[in-house]
C-alpha positions as a Markdown table, in Angstrom:
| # | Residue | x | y | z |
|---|---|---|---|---|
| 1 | Unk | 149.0 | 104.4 | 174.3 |
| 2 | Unk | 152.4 | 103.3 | 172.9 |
| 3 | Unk | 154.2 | 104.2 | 169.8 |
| 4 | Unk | 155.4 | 101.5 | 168.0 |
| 5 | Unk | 158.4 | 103.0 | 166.1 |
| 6 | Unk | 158.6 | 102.5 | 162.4 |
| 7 | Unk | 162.0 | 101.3 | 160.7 |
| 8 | Unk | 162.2 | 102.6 | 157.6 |
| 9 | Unk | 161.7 | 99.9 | 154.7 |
| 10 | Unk | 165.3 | 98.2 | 153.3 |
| 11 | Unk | 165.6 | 97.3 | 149.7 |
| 12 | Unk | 168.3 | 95.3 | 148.1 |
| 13 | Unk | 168.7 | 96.0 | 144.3 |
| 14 | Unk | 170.4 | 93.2 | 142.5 |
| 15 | Unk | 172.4 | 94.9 | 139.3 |
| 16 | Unk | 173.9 | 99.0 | 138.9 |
| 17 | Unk | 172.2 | 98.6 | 135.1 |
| 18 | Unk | 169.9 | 101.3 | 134.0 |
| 19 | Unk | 167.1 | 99.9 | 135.4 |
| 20 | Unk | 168.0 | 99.3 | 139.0 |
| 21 | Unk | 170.2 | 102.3 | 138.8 |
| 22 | Unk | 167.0 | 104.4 | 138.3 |
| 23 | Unk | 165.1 | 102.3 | 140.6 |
| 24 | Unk | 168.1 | 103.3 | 143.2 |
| 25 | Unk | 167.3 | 107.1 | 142.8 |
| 26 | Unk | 163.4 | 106.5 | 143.2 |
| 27 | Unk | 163.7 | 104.5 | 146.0 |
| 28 | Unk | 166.2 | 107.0 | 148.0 |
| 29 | Unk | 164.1 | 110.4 | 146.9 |
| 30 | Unk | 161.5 | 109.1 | 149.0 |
| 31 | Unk | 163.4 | 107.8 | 152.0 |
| 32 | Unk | 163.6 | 104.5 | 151.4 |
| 33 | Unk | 167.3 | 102.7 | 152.3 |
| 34 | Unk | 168.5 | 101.1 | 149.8 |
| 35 | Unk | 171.6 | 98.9 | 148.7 |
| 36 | Unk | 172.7 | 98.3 | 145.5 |
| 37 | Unk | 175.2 | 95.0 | 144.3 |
| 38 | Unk | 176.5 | 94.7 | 140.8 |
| 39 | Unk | 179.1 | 91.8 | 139.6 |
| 40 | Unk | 181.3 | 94.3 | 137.4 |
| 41 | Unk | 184.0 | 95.4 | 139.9 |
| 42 | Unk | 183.7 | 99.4 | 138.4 |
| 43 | Unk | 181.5 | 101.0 | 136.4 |
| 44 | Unk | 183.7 | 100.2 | 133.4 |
| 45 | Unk | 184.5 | 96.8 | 133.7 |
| 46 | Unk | 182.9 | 96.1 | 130.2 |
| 47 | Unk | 181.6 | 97.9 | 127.2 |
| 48 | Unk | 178.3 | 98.8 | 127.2 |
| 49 | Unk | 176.9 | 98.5 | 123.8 |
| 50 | Unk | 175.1 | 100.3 | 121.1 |
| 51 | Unk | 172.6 | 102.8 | 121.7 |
| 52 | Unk | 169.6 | 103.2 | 123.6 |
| 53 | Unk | 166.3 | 104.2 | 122.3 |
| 54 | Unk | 164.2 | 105.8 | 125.6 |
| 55 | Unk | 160.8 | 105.8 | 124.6 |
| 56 | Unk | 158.2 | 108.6 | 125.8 |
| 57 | Unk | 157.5 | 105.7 | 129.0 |
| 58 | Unk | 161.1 | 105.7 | 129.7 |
| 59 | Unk | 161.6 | 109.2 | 129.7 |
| 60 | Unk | 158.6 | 109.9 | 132.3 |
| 61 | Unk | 160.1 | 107.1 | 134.5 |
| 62 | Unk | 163.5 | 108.5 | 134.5 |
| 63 | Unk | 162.0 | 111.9 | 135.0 |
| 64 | Unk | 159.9 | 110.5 | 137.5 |
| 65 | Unk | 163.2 | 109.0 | 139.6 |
| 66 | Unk | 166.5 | 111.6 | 138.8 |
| 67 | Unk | 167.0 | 114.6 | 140.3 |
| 68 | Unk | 166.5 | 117.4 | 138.0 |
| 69 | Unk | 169.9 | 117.6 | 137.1 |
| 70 | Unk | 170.6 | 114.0 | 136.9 |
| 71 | Unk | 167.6 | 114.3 | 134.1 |
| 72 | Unk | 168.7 | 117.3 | 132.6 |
| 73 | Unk | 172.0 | 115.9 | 131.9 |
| 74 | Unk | 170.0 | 112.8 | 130.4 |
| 75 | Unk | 168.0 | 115.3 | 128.3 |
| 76 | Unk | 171.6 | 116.9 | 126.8 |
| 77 | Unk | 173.3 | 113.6 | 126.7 |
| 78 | Unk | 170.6 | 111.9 | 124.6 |
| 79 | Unk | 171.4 | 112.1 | 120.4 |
| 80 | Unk | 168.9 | 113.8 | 117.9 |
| 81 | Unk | 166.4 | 111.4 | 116.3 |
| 82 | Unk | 167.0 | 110.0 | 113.1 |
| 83 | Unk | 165.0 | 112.1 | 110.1 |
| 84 | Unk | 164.5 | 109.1 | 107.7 |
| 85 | Unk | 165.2 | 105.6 | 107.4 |
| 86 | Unk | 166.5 | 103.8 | 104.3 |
| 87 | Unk | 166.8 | 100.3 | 102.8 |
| 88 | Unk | 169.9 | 99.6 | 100.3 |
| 89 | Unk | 170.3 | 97.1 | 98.2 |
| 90 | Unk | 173.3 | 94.9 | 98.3 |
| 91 | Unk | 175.1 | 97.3 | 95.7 |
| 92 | Unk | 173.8 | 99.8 | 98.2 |
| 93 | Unk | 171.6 | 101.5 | 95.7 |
| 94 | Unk | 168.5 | 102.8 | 97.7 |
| 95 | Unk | 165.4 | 101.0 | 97.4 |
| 96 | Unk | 162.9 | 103.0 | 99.8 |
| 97 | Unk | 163.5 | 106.1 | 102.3 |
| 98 | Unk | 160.6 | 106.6 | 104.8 |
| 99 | Unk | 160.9 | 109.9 | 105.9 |
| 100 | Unk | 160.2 | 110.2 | 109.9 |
| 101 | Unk | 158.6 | 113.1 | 111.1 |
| 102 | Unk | 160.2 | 116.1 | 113.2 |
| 103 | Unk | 159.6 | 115.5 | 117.7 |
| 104 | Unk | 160.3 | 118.0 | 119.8 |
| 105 | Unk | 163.2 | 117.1 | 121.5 |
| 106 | Unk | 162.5 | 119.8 | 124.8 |
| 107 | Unk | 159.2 | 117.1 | 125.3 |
| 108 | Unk | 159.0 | 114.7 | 127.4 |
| 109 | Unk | 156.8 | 112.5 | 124.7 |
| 110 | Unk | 159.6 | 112.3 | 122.3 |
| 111 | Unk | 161.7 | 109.1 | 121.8 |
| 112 | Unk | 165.5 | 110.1 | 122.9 |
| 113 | Unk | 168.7 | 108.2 | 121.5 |
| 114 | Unk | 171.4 | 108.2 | 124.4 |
| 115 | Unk | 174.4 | 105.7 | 124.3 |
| 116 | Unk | 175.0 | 103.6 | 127.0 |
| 117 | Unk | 178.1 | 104.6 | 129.0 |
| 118 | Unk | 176.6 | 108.3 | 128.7 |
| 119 | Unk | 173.1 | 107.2 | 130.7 |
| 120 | Unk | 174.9 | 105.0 | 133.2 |
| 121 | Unk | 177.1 | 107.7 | 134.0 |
| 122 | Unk | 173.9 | 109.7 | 134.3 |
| 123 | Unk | 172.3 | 107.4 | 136.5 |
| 124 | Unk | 175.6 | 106.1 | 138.7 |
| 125 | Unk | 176.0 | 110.3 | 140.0 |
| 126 | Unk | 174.1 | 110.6 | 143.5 |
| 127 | Unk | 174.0 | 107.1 | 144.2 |
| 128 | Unk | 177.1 | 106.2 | 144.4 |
| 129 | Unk | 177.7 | 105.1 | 148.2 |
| 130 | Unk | 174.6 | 102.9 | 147.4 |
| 131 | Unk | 176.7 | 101.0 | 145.1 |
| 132 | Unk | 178.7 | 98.1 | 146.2 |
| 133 | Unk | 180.6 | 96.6 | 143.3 |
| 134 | Unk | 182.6 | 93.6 | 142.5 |
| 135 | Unk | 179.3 | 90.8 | 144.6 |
| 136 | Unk | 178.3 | 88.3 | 142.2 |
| 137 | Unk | 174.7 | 87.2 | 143.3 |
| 138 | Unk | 174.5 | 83.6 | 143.9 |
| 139 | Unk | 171.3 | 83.1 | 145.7 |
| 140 | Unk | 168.5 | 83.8 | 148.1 |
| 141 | Unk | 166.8 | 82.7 | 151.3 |
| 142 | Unk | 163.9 | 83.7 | 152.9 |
| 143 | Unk | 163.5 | 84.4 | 156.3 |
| 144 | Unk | 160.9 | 83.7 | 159.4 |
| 145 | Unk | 160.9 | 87.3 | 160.2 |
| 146 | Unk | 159.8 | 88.2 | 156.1 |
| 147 | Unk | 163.2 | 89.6 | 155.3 |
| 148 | Unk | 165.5 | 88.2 | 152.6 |
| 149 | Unk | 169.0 | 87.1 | 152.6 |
| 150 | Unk | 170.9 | 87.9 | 149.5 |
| 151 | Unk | 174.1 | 85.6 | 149.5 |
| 152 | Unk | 176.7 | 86.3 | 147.0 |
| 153 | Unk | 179.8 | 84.5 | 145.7 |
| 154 | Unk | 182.8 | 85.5 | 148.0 |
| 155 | Unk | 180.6 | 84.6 | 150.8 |
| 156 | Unk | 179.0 | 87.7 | 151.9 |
| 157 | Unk | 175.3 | 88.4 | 152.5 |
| 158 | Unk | 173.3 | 90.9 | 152.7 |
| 159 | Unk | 169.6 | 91.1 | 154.4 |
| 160 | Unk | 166.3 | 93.3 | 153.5 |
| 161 | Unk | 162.8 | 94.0 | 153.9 |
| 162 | Unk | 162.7 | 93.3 | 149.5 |
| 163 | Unk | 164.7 | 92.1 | 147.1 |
| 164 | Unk | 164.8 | 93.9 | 143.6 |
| 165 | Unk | 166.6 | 91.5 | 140.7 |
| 166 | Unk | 167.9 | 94.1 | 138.1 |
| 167 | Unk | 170.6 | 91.7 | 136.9 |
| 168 | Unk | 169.3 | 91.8 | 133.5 |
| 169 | Unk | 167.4 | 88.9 | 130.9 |
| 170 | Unk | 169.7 | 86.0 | 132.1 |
| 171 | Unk | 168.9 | 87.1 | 135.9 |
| 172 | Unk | 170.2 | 85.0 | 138.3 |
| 173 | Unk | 167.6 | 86.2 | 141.3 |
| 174 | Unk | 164.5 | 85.5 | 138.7 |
């Protein structure tokens, strides 16, 4: 009898934001290769915005993906919840304050606050020689043999097993 050898599964992740960033450690903790393209040209190329709110879901998934110390750092990274939330008037007299009750911040059900560039940073450590910045995706083809070519805009492709399009709600692979 023969052995047929088995190549290990190759996935392309379009877009280094959070969620193909977490997707990146998931896929590598259990052997899986995988490449990752963002358009930005460094991590920092542009501001990242407000503030995140990880839900009790989020926070199972990212501990379900990071390292341990990848999440712990999440974990201390990630802002007490707010106590209260209050309505002003325009003359910014208060009009109602619902108070919010105390979470446990050490659980993993709680809802964390975490800014941005503090969970990208999070997520970018481990992964990145996975990370190939600065390749705008432009499109895809698939092949006869069931992989997929990723071409991007300066020309280059890239082929897998799977293509994952993490490029965010104006995604160019959807």
């Amino acid at each position: 009898m023969s052995q047929t050898a088995i190549r290990p599964l190759k996935v392309l992740i379009i877009g280094a934001g959070t969620g193909g960033l977490c997707l990146a450690h998931g896929l590598r903790s259990v052997g899986v290769a995988v490449r990752v393209f963002e358009r930005d040209h460094t991590p920092t190329d542009r501001i990242q915005g407000y503030r995140l709110n990880i839900s009790a879901t989020g926070n199972r998934a990212l501990k379900a993906c990071l390292p341990g110390a990848n999440y712990q750092r999440f974990v201390e990274a990630s802002a007490t919840s707010s106590s209260s939330v209050t309505f002003l008037d325009q003359h910014l007299k208060r009009l109602l304050r619902i108070n919010i009750p105390p979470v446990d911040r050490a659980s993993i059900e709680s809802e964390r606050p975490v800014s941005r560039i503090a969970l990208r940073r999070v997520l970018l450590d481990g992964v990145e020689d996975l990370i190939t910045f600065g390749r705008t995706f432009e499109r895809y083809e698939d092949g006869p043999d069931g992989h997929v070519t990723a071409h991007f805009q300066n020309g280059l492709s890239e082929s897998a097993d799977l293509m994952v399009g993490a490029d965010g709600a104006s995604s160019r692979v959807a």
